[in-house]
C-alpha positions as CSV (number, residue, x, y, z in Angstrom):
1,X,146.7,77.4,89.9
2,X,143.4,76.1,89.3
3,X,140.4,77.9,88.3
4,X,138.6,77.1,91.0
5,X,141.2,78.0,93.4
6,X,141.3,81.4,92.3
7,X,137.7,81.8,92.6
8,X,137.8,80.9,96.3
9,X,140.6,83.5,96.7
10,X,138.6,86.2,94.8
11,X,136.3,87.2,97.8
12,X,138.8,86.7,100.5
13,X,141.1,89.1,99.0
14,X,138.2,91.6,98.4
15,X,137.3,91.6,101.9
16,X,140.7,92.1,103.0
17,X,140.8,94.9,100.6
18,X,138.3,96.8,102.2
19,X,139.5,96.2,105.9
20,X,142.2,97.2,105.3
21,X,141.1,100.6,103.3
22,X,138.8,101.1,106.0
23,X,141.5,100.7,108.8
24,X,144.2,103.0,107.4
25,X,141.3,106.0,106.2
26,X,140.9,105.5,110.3
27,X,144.6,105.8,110.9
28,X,144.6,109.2,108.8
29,X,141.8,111.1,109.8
30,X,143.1,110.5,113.6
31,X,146.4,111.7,112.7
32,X,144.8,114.8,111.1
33,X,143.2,115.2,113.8
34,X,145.7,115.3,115.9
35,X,148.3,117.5,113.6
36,X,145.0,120.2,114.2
37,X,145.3,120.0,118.0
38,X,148.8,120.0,118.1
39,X,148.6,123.4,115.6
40,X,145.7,125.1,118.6
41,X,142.8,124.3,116.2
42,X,139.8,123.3,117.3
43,X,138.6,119.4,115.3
44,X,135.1,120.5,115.8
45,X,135.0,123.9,113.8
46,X,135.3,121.6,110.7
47,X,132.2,119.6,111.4
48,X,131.0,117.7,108.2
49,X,127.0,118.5,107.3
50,X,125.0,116.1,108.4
51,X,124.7,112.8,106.3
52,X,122.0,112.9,103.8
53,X,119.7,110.1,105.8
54,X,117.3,109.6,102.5
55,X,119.8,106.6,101.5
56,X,117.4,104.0,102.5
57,X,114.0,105.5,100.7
58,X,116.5,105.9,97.6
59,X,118.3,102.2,97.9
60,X,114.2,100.8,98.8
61,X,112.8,102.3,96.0
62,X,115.4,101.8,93.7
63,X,115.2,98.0,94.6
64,X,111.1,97.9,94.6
65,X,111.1,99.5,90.9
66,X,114.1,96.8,89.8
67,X,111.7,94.1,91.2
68,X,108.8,95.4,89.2
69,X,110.8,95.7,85.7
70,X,111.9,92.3,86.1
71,X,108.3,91.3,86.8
72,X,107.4,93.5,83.8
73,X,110.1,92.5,81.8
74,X,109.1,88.6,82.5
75,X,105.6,89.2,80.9
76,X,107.1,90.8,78.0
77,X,109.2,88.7,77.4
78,X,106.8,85.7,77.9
79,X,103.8,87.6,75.3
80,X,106.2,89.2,73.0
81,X,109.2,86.5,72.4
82,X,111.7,90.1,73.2
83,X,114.5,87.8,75.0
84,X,116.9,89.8,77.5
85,X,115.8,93.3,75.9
86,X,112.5,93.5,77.9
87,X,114.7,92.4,81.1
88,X,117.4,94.9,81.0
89,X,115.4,97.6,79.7
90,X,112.4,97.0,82.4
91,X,114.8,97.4,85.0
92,X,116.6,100.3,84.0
93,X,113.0,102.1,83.1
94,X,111.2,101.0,86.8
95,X,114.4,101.5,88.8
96,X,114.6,105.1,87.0
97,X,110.6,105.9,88.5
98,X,111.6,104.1,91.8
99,X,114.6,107.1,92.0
100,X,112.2,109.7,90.6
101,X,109.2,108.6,93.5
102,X,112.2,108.7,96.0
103,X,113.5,112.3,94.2
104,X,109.5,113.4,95.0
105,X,109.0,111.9,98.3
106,X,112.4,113.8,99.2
107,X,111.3,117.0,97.8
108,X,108.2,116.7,100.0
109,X,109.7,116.3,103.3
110,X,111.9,119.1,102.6
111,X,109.2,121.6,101.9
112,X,107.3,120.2,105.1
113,X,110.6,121.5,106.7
114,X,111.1,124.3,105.4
């Protein structure tokens, strides 16, 4: 096969990958579900805790600070002749505070809470 055949088939196969994880984790949890009723127990006394809904501030940040170290890591790079060094470790040092801002902002709402 060719090369670029391959590469064609690479994403479609992924995809299909997924739906098809995503349909049969489905399939199980309502058969589980279902084995509990048939056993007299009720589904809703094994309620999950409620998701963590932070995921955005964390994914934001995370993607502002990435932004900024490849800003940062372009003027390094452009002043200092560094190459890919400044890039990669611009990114991994302003994605790091984006996570620690969203680690404080987090910490902050909770106390509010609380």
């Amino acid at each position: 096969m060719d090369v670029s055949v391959i590469a064609v088939f690479i994403p479609i196969i992924a995809i299909l990958g997924v739906i098809v994880i995503v349909v049969y984790l489905r399939k199980y949890e309502n058969e589980e579900r279902m084995s509990m009723i048939e056993k007299g127990i009720s589904p809703g006394d094994f309620k999950r805790e409620p998701s963590n809904s932070s995921w955005p501030l964390r994914f934001s940040l995370l993607l502002v600070g990435a932004g900024l170290g490849l800003l940062m890591g372009y003027f390094l790079d452009a002043h200092t002749r560094m190459d890919e060094v400044a890039y990669f470790s611009m990114i991994f040092v302003f994605g790091g505070i984006g996570l620690g801002c969203s680690y404080l902002i987090e910490e902050s709402k909770r106390k509010k809470r609380v």
